[in-house]
N, C-alpha and C positions, 0 to 999 in steps of 0.2 A: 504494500500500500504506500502512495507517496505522500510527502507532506500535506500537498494541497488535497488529495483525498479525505489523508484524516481532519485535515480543518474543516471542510463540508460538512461530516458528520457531526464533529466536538463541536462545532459552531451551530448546529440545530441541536442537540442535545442540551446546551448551555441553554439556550431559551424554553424547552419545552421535553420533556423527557416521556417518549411515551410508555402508557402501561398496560392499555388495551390491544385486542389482535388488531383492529379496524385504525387504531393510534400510530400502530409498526408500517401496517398498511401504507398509509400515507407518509409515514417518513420514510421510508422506504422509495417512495415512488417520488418524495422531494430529491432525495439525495441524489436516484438513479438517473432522473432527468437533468439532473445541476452537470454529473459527471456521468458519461454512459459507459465511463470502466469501472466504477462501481459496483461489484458484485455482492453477492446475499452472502456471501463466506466474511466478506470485510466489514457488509452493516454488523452482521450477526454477532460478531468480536466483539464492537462498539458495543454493541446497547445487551449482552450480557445475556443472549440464547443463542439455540443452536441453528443453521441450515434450514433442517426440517421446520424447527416450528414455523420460521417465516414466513418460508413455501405456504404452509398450512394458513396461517392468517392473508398473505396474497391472493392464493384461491379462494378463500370465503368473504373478501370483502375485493374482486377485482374489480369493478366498476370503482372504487373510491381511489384503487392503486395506481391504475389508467387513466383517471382524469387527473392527479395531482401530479403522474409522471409527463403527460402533458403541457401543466398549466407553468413545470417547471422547466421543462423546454424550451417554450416560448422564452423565460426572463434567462436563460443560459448565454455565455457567451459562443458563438458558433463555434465548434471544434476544426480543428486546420484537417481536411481530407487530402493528403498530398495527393491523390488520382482526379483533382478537379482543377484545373488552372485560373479556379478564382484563389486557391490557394496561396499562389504567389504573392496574393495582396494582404498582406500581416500588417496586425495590428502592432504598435509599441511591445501591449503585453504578451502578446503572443512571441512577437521576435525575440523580447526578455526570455522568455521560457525556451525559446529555440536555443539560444544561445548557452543556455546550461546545459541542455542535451547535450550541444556538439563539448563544451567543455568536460562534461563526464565522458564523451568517448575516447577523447583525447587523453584521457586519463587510465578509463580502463583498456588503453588502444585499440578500439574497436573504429578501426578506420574505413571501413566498409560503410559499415550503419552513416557514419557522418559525411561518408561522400555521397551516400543515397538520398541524406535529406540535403543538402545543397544543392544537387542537381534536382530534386523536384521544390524547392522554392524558389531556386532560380537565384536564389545569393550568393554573392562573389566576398572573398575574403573581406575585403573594400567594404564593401558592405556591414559586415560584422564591426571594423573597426571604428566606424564611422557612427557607428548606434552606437558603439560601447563608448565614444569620443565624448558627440553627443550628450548621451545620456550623464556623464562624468560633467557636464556644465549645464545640465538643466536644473532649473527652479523648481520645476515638478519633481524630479527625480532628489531634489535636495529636502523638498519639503517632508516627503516620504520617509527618507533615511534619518532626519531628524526631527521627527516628532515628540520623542522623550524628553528631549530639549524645548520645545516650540509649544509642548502641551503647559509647562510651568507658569509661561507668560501671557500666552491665550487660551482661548475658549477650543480646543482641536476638533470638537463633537462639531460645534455651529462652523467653521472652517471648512470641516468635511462635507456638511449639509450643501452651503454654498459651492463649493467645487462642484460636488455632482448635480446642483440644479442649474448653472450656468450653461446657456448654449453658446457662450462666446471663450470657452477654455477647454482646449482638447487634452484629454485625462490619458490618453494610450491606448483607452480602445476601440473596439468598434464603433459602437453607441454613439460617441465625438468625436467621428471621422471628419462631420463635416463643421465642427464647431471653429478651427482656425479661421477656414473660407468668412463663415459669418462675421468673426471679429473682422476681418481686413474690409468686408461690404460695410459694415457699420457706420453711419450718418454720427459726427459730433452732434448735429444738431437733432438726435432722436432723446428726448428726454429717457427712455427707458437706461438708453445706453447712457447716457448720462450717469446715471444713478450706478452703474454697474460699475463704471468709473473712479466715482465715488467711492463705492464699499471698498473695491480693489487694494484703490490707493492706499485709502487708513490698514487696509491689514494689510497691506504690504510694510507700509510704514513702522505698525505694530510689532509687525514679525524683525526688522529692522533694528529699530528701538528696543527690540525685547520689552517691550511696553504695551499692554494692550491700551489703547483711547479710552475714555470711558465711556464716549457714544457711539463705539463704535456696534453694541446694539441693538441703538434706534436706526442707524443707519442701514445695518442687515435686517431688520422688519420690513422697513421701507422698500430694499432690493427685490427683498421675498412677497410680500405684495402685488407687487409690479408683476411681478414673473407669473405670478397667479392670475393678477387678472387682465393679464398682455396671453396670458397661456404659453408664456414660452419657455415655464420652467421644465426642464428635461427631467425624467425619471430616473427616483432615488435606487443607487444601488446601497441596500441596506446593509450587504455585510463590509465592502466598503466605508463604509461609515461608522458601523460600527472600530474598524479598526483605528481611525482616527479616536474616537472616543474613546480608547482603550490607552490613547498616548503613548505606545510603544511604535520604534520604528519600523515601518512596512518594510524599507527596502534597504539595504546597508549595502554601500559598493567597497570591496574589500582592496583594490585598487586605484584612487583618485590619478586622473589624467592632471598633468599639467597643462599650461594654455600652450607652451611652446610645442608640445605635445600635440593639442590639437589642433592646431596652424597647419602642423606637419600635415595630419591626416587630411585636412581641406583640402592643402596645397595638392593632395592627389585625385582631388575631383574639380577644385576651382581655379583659375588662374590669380595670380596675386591683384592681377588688376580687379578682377571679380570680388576678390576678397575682401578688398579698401570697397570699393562700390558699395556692396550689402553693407559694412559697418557704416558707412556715410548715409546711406539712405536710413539706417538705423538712429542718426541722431539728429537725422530731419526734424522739425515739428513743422509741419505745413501752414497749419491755424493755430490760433488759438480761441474760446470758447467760454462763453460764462456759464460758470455749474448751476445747475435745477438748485433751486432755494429748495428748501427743507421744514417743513412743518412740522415742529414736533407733536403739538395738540392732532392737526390731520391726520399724523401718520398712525398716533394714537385708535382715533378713531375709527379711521382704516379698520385697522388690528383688529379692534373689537367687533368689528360687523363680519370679521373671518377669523373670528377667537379660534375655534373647532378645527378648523384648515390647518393654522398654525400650531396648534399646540399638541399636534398629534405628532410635530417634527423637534420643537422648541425645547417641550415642558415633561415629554415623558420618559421616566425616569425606567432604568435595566427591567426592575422588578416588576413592575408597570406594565411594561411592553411584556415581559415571559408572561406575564397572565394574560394580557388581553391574545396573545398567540393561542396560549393553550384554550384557553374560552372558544378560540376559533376552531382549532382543530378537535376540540370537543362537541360543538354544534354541525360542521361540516361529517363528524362522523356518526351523529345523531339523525342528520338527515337521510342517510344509507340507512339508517338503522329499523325508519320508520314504514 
């Protein structure tokens, strides 16, 4: 079983632990759709029976097992089928994960396996280096790695919430393939994006400062508002989020590129005239723009008329949320039942 397997599992057991056959049922059929190598010998370990009984509880409650295996397909991320040549098109997280493969092959010398999945993603060494370069100077990829840090001085749960509601900040994977595009179309003079602006800033700044604002949040009410009632807020990936909340770091890179470092790696895809170019247009500012004034009473008010909206993402607290889950998966399995 590999790590990210058993998080699947530990990560629905932590919120809801089932104890009925029709309870296994359904977790069973969340897990098996999250990850489809998932087998009944791996849940069976986890949650403390054997094979058979599963089986037995699967057959007598499959309609609940088939639509929860389902319903967790849909919210999965697609799995890379190297025999399809959309496969070539990887996500961040995905190329992350490729990347460990080819480095565990490289380690157990299984040089076969790693020249078979290079020739079917169609990646060139250049390639690899260029993500691992990358990824060594991204803000996203820093934020991740130091969270233990970043949780001490901000809010890491409502930070998390914001990233994955944003359609203008591409997270690595599918889901925000197209959110870069968006930010770059983005009107200064769209007040929404205004505000997004806004929030950005102070927690950048925050994260900066090692200081959080102390409005900075009225001003993430107000972002989140907007987003609600623009509808342009993107769909929470909850266990994502969760791990922000948890303030430990998602991602540690055990090797920091230096910059001269990744000049180098550029200089093997861009010309140096290319390279001054993109930095130069990088400290462009074309306009400039006066920020959406801010209502605090308004924004107030707002809130209150989407109390319920927000506070299902804001206000509820670990224990909170395992009950209102298990309440669910205790009603949905009452429904079968009737």
């Amino acid at each position: 079983m590999t790590d990210k397997q058993t998080e699947i599992i530990e990560e629905y057991f932590a919120e809801v632990m089932p104890s009925q056959a029709i309870e296994h049922a359904i977790a069973f059929g969340y897990v098996k759709g999250t990850d489809s190598q998932i087998t009944q010998t791996m849940y069976s370990e986890k949650a403390g029976i054997n094979s058979r009984t599963l089986r037995k509880y699967i057959a007598e409650n499959k309609q609940a097992y088939e639509e929860e295996l389902e319903r967790a397909k849909e919210n999965a991320e697609p799995e890379i089928d190297i025999t399809s040549l959309d496969s070539r098109s990887l996500s961040e997280e995905q190329i992350d994960k490729f990347i460990e493969v080819l480095y565990q092959s490289a380690i157990t010398g299984n040089a076969r396996d790693r020249q078979l999945l290079i020739d079917f993603t169609g990646m060139t060494a250049t390639d690899v280096m260029t993500f691992q370069n990358t990824k060594a100077s991204s803000l996203r990829w820093f934020v991740k790695s130091t969270l233990s840090t970043i949780s001490k001085h901000m809010d890491a749960r409502a930070l998390g919430i914001n990233l994955a509601e944003s359609s203008y900040l591409y997270r690595g994977d599918k889901s925000s393939n197209g959110n870069a595009q968006n930010f770059v179309n983005a009107d200064l003079e769209d007040e929404s994006f205004k505000l997004e602006l806004m929030y950005w800033g102070m927690a950048f700044m925050s994260l900066y400062n090692q200081t959080e604002h102390p409005d900075i949040k009225l001003l993430e009410k107000a972002v989140r508002l907007e987003r609600m009632e623009q509808e342009t807020a993107q769909e929470i990936n909850k266990a994502e989020v969760k791990k922000y909340e948890a303030g430990k770091d998602i991602k540690a890179d055990k090797k920091p590129v230096s910059g001269e470092a990744l000049y180098s790696k550029l200089s093997e895809i861009f010309s140096d005239e290319e390279i001054d170019e993109i930095r130069a247009k990088q400290q462009e500012a074309n306009r400039v723009t006066k920020p959406p004034e801010l209502d605090k009473e308004k924004v107030e008010q707002r809130a209150s008329q989407h109390e319920g909206k927000l506070e299902v993402l804001l206000s509820v607290e670990d224990e909170l949320k395992a009950m209102m889950k298990k309440a669910d998966l205790k009603n949905r399995a009452r429904k079968y039942q009737q």
